[in-house]
C-alpha positions in Angstrom: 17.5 -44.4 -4.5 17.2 -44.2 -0.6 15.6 -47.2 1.1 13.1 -46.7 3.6 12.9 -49.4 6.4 9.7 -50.6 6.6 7.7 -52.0 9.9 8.1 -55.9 10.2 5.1 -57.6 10.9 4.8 -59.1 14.4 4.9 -62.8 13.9 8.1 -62.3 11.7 9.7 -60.9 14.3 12.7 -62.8 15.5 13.3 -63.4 19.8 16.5 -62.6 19.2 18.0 -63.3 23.0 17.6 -67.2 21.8 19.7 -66.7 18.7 23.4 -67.7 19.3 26.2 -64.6 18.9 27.1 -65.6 15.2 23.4 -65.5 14.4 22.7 -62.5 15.6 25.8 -61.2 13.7 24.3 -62.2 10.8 21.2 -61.2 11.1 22.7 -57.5 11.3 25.0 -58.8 8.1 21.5 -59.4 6.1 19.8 -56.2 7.7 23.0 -54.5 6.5 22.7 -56.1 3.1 18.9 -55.3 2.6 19.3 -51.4 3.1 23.0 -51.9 0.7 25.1 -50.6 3.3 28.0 -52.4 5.3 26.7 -53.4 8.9 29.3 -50.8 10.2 29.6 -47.6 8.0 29.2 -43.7 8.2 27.6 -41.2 6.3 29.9 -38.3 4.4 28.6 -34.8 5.4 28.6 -32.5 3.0 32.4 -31.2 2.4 33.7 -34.6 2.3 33.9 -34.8 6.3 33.2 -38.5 7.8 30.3 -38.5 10.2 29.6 -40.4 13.5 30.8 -44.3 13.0 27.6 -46.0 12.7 26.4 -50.5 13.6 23.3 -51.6 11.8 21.3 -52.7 14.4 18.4 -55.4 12.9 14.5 -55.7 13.8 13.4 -58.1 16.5 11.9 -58.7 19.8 13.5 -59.0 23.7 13.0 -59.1 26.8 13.3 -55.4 28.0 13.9 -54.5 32.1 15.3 -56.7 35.0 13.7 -58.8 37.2 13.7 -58.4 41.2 16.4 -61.1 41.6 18.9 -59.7 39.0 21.8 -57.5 41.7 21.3 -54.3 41.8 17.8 -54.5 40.0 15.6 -51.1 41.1 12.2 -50.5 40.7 11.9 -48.7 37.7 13.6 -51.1 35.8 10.5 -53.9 36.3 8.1 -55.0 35.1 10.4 -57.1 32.6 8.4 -57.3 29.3 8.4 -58.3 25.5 9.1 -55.2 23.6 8.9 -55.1 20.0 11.4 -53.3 17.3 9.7 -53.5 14.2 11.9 -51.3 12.3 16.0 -51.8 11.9 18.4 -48.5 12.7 21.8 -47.4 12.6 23.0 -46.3 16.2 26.6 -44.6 17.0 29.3 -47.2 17.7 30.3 -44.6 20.0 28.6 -41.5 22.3 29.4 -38.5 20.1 32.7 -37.1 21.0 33.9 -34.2 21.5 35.9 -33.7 18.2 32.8 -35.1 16.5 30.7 -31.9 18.9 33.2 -29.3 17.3 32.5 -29.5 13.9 28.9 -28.4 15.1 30.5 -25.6 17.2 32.3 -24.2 14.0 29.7 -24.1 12.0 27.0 -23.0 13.9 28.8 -20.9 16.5 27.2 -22.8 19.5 28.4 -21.0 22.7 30.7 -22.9 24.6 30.7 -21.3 28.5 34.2 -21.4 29.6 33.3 -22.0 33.2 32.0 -26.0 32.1 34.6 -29.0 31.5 34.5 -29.8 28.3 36.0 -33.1 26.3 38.1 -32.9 23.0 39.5 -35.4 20.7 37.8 -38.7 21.2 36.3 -38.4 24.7 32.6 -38.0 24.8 31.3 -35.1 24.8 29.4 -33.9 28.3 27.7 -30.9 29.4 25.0 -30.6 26.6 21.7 -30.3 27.4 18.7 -32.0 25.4 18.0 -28.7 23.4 21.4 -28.5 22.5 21.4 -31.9 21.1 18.0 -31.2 19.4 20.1 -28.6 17.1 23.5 -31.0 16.7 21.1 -33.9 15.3 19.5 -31.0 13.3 22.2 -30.1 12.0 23.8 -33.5 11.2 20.9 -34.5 9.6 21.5 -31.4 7.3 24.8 -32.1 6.9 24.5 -35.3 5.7 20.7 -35.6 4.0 19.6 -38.6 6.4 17.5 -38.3 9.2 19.4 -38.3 12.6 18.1 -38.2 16.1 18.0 -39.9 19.7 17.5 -43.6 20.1 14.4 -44.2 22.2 15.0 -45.8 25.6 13.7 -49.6 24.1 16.1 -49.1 21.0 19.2 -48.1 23.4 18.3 -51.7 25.6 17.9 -53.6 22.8 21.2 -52.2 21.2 23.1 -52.6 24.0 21.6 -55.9 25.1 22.6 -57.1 21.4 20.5 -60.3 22.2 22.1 -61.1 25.8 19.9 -61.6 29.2 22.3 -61.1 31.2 23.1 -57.5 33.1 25.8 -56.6 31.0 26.7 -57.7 27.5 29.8 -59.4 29.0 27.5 -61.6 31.3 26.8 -61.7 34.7 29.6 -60.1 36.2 31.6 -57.1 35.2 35.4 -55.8 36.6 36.5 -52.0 36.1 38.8 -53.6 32.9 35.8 -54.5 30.9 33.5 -51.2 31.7 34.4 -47.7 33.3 32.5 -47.6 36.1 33.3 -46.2 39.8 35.6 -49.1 40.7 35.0 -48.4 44.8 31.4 -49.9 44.1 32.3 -52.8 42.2 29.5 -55.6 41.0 31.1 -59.0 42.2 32.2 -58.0 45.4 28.5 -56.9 45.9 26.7 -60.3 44.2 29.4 -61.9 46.9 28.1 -59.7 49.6 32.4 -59.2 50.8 32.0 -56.7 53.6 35.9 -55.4 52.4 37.9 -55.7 49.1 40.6 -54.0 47.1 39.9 -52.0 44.3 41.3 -53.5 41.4 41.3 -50.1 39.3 42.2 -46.4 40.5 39.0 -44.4 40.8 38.8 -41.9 37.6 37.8 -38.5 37.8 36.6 -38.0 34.6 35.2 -40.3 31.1 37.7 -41.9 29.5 38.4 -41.8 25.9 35.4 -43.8 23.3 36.2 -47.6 22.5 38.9 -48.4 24.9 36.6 -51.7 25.9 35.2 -54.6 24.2 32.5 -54.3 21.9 29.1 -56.2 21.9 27.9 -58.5 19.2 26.8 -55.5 16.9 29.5 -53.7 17.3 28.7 -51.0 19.7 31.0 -49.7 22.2 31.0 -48.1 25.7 26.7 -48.9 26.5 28.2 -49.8 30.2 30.0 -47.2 31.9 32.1 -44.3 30.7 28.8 -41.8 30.3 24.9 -41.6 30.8 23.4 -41.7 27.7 20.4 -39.4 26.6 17.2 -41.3 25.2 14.4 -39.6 23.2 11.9 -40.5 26.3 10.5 -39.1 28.9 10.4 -40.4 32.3 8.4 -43.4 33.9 8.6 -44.5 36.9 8.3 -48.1 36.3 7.8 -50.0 32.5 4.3 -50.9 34.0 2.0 -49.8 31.0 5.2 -49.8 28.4 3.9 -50.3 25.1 4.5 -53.5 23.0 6.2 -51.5 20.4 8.8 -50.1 22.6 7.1 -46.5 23.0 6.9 -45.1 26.8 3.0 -45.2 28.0 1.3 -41.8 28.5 2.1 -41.5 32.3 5.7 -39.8 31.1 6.9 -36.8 32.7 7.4 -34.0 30.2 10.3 -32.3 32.7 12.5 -35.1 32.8 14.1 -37.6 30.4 15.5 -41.1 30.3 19.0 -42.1 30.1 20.9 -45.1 29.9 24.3 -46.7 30.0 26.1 -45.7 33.5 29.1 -44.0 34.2 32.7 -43.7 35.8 31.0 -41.5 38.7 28.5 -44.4 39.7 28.1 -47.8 40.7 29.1 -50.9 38.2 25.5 -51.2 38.9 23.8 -48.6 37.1 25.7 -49.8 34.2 23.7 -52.6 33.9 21.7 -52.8 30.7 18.0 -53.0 32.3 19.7 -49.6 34.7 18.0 -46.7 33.6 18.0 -42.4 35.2 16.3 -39.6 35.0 17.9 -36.3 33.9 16.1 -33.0 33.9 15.3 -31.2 30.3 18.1 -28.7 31.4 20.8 -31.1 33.2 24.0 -30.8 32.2 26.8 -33.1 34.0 30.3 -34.4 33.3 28.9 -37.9 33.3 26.4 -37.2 30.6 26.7 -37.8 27.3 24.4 -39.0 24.4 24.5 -41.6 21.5 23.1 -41.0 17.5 20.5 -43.4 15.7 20.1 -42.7 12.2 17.3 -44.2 10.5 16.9 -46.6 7.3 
């Protein structure tokens, strides 16, 4: 019998950034429990293959955005507001890799050009646009029976925020160990306002494999740094009119989309979890990547 996650009422609704990090752990254990799955599992497509590692991620309600005084804070990313995630998910651990991306190739025959990088094994995979992810989550969702797709931009914050305030997951500062950003544009050194410092990391020229760093409380890996992360929405340029329940207002731009997350070509700033960028429908880039929800 599949379980369908139904919409929590409002005033049930936990604030989860005032929970503490073992009860927000277990409030993903009795999410996990509810739907009779383990709070990290992965669905079997059909052959007997494993799919994409997989975190429950429970309802509740945060504080989505950044506020003028957070560093690096820009102006789409305000105005900070309550944002409500009535129904629980299951979002990638990880951004879909690139061995994870071949399976699709082989069975669909999706062209490959030659002339793009591409990423095998278990770096993410880059240089797909939004239509070719439209067809892998098509197809995994085939594959397996479940319904897979793109986490909206509110679910990616809330995921990655994993009830913290803070820019990153980590807290208020971040070094090039924890998150694989640009190290030449480095977040302390900026908050200190140092006019010179030494790179504590070689600059990269390329992602780095998945789950390298720390996770945060839910389990998910690499939401700072490593790759820009497609979302579902389309573009705003500020949250001003955002809807309660998380959805984008009806100012969006149809031509471009959201993503989230950061990179190793940019700033530890953009990495931050209120950071957000707009990609065009057709952008491909070797710092762009994307992450699966699969819903309950």
């Amino acid at each position: 019998m599949t379980i369908t996650a139904p919409d929590i009422p409002e005033q049930r609704l936990l604030f989860i950034d005032e929970l503490s990090h073992d009860e927000i752990k277990q409030l993903q254990r009795d999410a996990a429990t509810a739907f009779q799955l383990a709070p990290h599992f992965h669905d079997t497509l059909k052959g007997g293959v494993a799919g994409p590692e997989l975190a429950i991620i429970p309802a509740g309600r945060f504080e989505m955005g950044s506020e003028p005084t957070e560093i690096g804070h820009q102006r789409e990313e305000y105005p900070r507001h309550l944002t409500m995630i009535s129904k629980p998910f299951a979002m990638g651990i990880y951004p879909i890799t690139g061995e994870e991306f071949r399976l699709f190739r082989q069975e669909t025959e999706w062209f490959l050009r030659p002339e793009l990088i591409w990423h095998e094994g278990r770096y993410p995979a880059i240089n797909v646009r939004i239509e070719d992810i439209k067809l892998f989550l098509a197809w995994l969702s085939l594959k397996t029976g479940e319904t897979y797709r793109l986490p909206t931009e509110a679910e990616w914050e809330y995921a990655a925020r994993a009830g913290t305030t803070t820019p990153f997951h980590h807290g208020e500062d971040v070094s090039c160990k924890e998150v694989h950003f640009n190290p030449l544009f480095p977040y302390k050194e900026k908050l200190d306002k140092r006019r010179w410092y030494m790179p504590r990391c070689f600059p990269s020229p390329k992602a780095s494999e998945v789950g390298l760093q720390a996770a945060n409380a839910w389990g998910l890996h690499d939401v700072h740094g490593n790759v820009w992360e497609f979302t579902q929405d389309h573009w705003t340029t500020s949250h001003l009119y955002a809807n309660r329940n998380g959805t984008p207002s009806n100012s969006a731009n149809p031509y471009w989309y959201v993503t989230k997350g950061g990179s190793w070509f940019d700033p530890a700033a953009r990495a931050r979890s209120a950071a957000r960028k707009k990609r065009y429908l057709d952008e491909m880039d070797t710092n762009l990547g994307f992450r699966v929800v699969r819903e309950l």
